[in-house]
N, C-alpha and C positions, 0 to 999 in steps of 0.2 A: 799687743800683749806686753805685760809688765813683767818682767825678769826681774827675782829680787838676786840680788848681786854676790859677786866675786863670791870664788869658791877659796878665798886668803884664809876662812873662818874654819874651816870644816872639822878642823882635829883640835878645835881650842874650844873652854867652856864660858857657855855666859849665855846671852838671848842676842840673836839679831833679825833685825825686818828691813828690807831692803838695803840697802848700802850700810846702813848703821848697824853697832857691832858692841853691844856694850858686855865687858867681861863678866866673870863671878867677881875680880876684885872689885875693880868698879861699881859693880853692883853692893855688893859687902861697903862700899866707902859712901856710896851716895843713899842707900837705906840708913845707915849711921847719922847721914844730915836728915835724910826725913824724921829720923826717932828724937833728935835735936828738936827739928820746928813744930812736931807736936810735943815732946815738953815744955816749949814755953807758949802753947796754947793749953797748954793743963790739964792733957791728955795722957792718962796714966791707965795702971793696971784696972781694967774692968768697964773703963769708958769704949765708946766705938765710934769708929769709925768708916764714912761709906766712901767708893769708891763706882764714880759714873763717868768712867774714861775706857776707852777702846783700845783692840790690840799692840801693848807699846810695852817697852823694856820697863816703862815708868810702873806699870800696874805692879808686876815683880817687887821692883825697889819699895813701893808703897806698903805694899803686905807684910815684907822684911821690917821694913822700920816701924812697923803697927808695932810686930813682934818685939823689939827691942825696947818698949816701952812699956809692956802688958797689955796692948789697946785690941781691943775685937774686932776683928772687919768685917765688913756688910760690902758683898757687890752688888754693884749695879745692872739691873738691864739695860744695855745704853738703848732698845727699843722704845723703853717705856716715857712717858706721857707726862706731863704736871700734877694730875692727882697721882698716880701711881706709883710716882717718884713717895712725892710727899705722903702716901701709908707706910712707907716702907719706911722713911727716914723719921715718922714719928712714931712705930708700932717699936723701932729699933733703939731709937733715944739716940740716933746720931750727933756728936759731939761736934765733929767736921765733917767735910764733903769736900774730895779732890772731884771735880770735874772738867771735863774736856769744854774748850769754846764754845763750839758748836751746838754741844750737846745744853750745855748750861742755858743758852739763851731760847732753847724752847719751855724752859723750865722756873726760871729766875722769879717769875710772879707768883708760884705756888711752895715756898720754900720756908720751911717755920723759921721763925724771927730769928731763933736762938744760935744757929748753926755758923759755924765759922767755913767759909770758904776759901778755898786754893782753885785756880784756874790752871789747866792744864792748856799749852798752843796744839794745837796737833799734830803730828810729823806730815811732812810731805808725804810720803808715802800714805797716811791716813784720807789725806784733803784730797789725792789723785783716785784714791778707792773708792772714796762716798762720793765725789764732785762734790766737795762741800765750798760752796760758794764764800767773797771775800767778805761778806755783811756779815757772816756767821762764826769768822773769827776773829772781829772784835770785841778784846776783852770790856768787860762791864766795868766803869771806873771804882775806886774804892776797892778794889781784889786785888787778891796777890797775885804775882803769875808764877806759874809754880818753882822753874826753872832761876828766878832771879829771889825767889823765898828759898829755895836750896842753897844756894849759893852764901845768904846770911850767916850761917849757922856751921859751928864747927862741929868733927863726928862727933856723935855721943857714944859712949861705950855702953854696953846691952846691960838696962835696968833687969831684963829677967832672960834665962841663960837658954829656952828657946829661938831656935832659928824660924819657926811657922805661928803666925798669931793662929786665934779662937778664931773659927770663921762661922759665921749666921747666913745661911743659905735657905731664901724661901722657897719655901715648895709650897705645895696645893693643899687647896682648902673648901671645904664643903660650899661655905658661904659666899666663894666667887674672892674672896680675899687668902693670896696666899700667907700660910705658915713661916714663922721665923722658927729655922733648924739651929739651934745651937749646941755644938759638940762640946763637950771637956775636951781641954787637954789629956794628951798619952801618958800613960806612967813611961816611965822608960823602957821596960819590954813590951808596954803595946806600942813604943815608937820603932823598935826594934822587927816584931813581928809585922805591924804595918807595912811599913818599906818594902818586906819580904815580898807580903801581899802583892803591892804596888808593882814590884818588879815582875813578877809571876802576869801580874793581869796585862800591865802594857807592855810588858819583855822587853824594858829597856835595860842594858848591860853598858857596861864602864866603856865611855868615848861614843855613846851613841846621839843620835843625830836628827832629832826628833821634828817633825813638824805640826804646828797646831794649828790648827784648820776653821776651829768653832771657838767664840769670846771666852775670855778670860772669867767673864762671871759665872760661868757654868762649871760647876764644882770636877765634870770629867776634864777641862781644860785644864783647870787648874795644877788639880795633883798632877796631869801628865807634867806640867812645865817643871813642877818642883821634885818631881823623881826625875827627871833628864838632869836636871842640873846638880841635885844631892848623887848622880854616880856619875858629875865630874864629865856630862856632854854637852850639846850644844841646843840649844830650842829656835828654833824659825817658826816667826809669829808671821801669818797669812793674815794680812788687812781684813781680805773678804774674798768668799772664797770664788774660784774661777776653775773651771776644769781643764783649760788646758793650761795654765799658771800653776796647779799645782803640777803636774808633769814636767814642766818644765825643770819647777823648783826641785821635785825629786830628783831629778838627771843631775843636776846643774850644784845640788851640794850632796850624793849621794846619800839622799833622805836612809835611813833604814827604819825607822818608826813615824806611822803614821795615825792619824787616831779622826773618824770619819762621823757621819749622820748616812742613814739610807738615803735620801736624798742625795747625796753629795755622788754615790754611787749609782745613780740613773741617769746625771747630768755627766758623767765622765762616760759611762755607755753610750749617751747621745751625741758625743765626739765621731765626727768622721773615720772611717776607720785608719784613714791614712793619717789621720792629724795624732791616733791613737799608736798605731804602729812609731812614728816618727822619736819618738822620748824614751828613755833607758832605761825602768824601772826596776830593775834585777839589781837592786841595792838593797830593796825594802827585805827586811826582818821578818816586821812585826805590824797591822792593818788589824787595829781595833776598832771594831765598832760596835753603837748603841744608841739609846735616845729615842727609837719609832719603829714598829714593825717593819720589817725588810722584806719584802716581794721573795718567795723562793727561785721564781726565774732570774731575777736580781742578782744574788744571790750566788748564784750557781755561774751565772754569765763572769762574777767579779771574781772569782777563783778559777776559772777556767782562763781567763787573761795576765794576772797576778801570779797563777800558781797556790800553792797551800800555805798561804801565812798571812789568811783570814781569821781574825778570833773575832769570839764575840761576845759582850757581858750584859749583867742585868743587874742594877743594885739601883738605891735610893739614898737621897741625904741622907735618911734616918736610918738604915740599914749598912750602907758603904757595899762594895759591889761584893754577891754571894755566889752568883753563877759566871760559869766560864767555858765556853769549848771553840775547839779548834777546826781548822776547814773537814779534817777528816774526821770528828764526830759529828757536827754540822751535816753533811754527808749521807751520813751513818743514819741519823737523826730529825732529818728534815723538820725543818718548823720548830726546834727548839731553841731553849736562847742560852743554855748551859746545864750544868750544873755542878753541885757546891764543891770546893776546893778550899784544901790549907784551915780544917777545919771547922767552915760553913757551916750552917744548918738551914734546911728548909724545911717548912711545913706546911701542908695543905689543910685547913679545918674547914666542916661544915655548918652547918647555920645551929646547930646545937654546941659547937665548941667537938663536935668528936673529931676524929683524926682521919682524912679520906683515905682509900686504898688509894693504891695508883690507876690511873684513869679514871680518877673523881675527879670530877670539879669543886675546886670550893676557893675560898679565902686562903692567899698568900702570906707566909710569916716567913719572917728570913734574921738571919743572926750572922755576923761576923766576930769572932772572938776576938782580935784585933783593933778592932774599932771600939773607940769608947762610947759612955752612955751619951744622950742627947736631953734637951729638952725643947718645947716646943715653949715658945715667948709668949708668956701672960695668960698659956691653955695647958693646963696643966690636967684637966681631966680630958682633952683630946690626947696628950701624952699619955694616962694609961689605959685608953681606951683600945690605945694604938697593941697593946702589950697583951701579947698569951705565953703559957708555959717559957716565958725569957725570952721570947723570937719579936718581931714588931711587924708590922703590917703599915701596906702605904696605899692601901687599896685593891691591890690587883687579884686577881682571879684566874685562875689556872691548873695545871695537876702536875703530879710526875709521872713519869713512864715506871715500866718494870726497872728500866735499869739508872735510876735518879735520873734523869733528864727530866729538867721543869720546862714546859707551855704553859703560855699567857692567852687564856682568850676573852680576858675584858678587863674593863679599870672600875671595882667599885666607886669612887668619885667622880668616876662621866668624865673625866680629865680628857681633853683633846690632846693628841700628840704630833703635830706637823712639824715636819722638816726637822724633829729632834725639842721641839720647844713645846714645853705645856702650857698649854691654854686651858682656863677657866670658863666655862660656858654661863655661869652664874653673872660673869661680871657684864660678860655681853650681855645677857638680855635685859642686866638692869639698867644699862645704856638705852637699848633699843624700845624700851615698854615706857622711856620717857617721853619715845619722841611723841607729836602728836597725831591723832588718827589710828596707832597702834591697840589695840584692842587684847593680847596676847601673844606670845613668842614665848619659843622654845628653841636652845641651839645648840645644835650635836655635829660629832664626824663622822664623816660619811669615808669610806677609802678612797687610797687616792694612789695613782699607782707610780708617782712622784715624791710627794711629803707624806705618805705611810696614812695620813688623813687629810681632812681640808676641811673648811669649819663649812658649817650650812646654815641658815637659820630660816624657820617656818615660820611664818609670819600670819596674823588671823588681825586683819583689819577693822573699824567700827564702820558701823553701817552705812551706808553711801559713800565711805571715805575710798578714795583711788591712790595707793603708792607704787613708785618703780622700784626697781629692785635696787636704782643707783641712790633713788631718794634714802634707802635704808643702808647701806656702803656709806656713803655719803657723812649721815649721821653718827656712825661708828667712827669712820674716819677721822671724823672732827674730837674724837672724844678720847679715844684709846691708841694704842701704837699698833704700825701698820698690818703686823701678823696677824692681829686678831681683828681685821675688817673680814666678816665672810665670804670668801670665793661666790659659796651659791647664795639665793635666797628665794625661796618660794612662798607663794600667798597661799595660803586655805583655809576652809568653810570653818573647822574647828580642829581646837589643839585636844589630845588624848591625854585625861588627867584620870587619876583614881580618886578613891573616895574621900580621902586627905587633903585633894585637891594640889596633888607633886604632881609633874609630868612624868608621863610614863616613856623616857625615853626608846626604849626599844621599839615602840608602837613607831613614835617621829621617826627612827629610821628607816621602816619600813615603809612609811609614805612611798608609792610608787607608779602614779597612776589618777586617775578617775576616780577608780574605783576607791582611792586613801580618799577623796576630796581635794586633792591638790587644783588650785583654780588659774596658778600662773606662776 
């Protein structure tokens, strides 16, 4: 087990991950060199910038000095692949790209010409998490390396008097290609009211002590790191997460904000119970969580251990989080995932645009006042498609109770949700309908009582042709990042389409038997 270290840090503000310990000044002095060395890569107000580096102080400083520049930032999923890097870095108009070693060299062939790159070393702490072997952190020659491209350059003083760049956050997309989210900047009382927000949802308060659990390019990672550190506390970046490492790390720098995936809370249930008993938790605050359906036993088991200071929220890029409750409405409320606060609004609409009672089902719209407006890159009638009576919609399906509490019980875009991460089922099958022999596929989530889903895919073979299920894992493998190879995959006689010739997913879920046609 890896103990991230000394508890020298606990009462002082900045980011650290294992032994390393970088301040808010520090931080403030080395974003100033980065907003430097994209100036003189000619990286100003409205150009962007991507960022495919993993949990480190550096991501922070990076974002900071976009901001001091005017430049927009784009994360990266450091999962993702050579084409899927490259739609995102050309649908974005990336200017530069900090990348991690590692990460760069599974990628370096698929990178449009134009982009200027910075190479990031990895921290030890990063190469002990992943086991990233020594081939893989050899810098590519002709690159900068980041840490000695820093070092060039004296602070710049902040072209533009924000401390948070614009940030473009893709989300899901009909077409198996995610959406580029791009917000406006705050007026100054929506930065004001924001924060508010921010404070209320993750209940960080001045000198608190936060740990982040899930990547930095996940927009709920994010704002937690930079509300910990704008009220002036401490953030501990988790490499990758470990259930009894995090325990430890709670005891060991009296975590009091915590911020989780349902998954994360099934693997900390499947701790011994001595190894569970063993660690001090009664420091914790505040155990946010979100990102995947949570099991009610789940649930119930992680506030009976913890105690009441479970919350839990629901929101979207394009929304910013609108529901919220706490272990004793949760409780109260079984199965719900909040609801609206500080303003909020939710709506349920039916397939005519009318407004549901409570205990309809229909189409989710959701509004934060606080939040500004958004666009979506280069879709601009998906943007107002997205739009009713001023609420916006990201697909999902659900109702409210008598007493506003919103449930979810489906995602109109088929968006898979495992372990907190959404997957696109569009993108897979257009992978898997290359291979040859394939004849048709379809691929949905099925529950899963670990990652909240797990991908499947049905597979309808051409005639005489024989495949294994690993023949088709295999092929995904090769093509896409490792989350989205299917757990399951099954062969059958035929796929359930309608008259339009879309699959009719609900039907593929129900495959269950003989009697579906399922053949192996």
């Amino acid at each position: 087990m890896n103990k991230l270290g000394g508890a020298a840090h606990e009462d002082r503000t900045g980011v650290l991950i294992g032994e390393r310990f970088v301040s808010s000044t520090d931080l403030g002095e080395r974003a100033a060199r980065v907003a430097a060395g994209l100036h003189s890569m000619g990286v100003g107000t409205g150009d962007v910038i991507a960022i495919y580096v993993r949990n480190t102080p550096a991501v922070v400083e990076m974002s900071m000095g976009a901001a001091r520049v005017g430049a927009t930032v784009v994360p990266l999923n450091t999962a993702w692949l050579g084409s899927e890097v490259r739609y995102v870095l050309e649908d974005s108009r990336a200017k530069v790209l900090f990348a991690q070693t590692d990460l760069l060299s599974g990628i370096v062939n698929d990178l449009p010409d134009r982009l200027k790159i910075v190479v990031q070393k990895p921290l030890a702490e990063v190469v002990n998490a992943f086991q990233i072997p020594d081939k893989a952190l050899v810098v590519p020659e002709n690159y900068d390396v980041y840490e000695d491209w820093l070092s060039r350059f004296t602070p710049l003083q902040s072209v533009k008097p924000s401390i948070q760049a614009p940030t473009i956050f893709y989300t899901s997309g009909t077409t198996g290609k995610p959406k580029g989210v791009l917000r406006q900047l705050p007026t100054r009382e929506q930065s004001v009211d924001r924060l508010k927000n921010l404070q209320t949802v993750y209940g960080i308060e001045d000198g608190a002590r936060s740990l982040i659990t899930t990547p930095l390019y996940h927009v709920f990672a994010s704002a937690y790191a930079q509300t910990t550190l704008a009220k002036h506390g401490l953030v501990v970046l988790l490499p990758r997460f470990d259930a009894e490492t995090l325990l430890s790390i709670v005891e060991e720098h009296r975590i009091t904000n915590l911020q989780l995936v349902p998954t994360m809370f099934v693997r900390l249930l499947r701790l011994p119970q001595e190894v569970r008993e063993r660690y001090d938790v009664s420091s914790l605050r505040h155990v946010l969580h979100t990102g995947a359906p949570c099991a009610p036993d789940v649930k119930r088991a992680m506030i009976a251990w913890w105690g009441p200071v479970i919350w839990e929220m629901f929101g979207t890029s394009e929304t910013g989080v609108c529901v919220l409750c706490n272990s004793e409405e949760w409780l109260s409320h079984p199965g719900t995932v909040g609801r609206p606060f500080l303003g909020s609004r939710v709506g349920i609409y039916g397939p005519n645009g009318d407004v549901m009672k409570p205990g309809a089902i229909g189409d989710v719209y959701m509004r934060m006042p606080s939040m500004p407006d958004f666009t979506y890159i280069g879709r601009q009638a998906d943007r107002d498609a997205a739009e009713r009576d001023g609420l916006i919609t990201a697909g999902d399906v659900g109702y409210l109770d008598e007493d506003g509490y919103l449930y979810l019980s489906d995602r109109r875009a088929d968006i898979v949700i495992s372990g907190g991460t959404n997957i696109y089922p569009a993108e897979i099958e257009h992978v898997i309908a290359d291979k040859a022999g394939v004849a048709d596929v379809a691929v949905v989530g099925l529950p899963d009582p670990e990652y909240g889903e797990r991908l499947a895919a049905f597979v309808k073979c051409e005639t005489g042709v024989v495949l294994s299920k690993e023949d088709v894992r295999a092929h995904v493998r090769g093509r896409l990042a490792g989350y989205k190879v299917p757990k399951d995959v099954f062969f059958v006689k035929n796929l359930p389409r309608d008259d339009a010739g879309k699959i009719i997913r609900r039907k593929v879920r129900d495959f269950s038997g003989p009697s579906q046609e399922i053949i192996s």
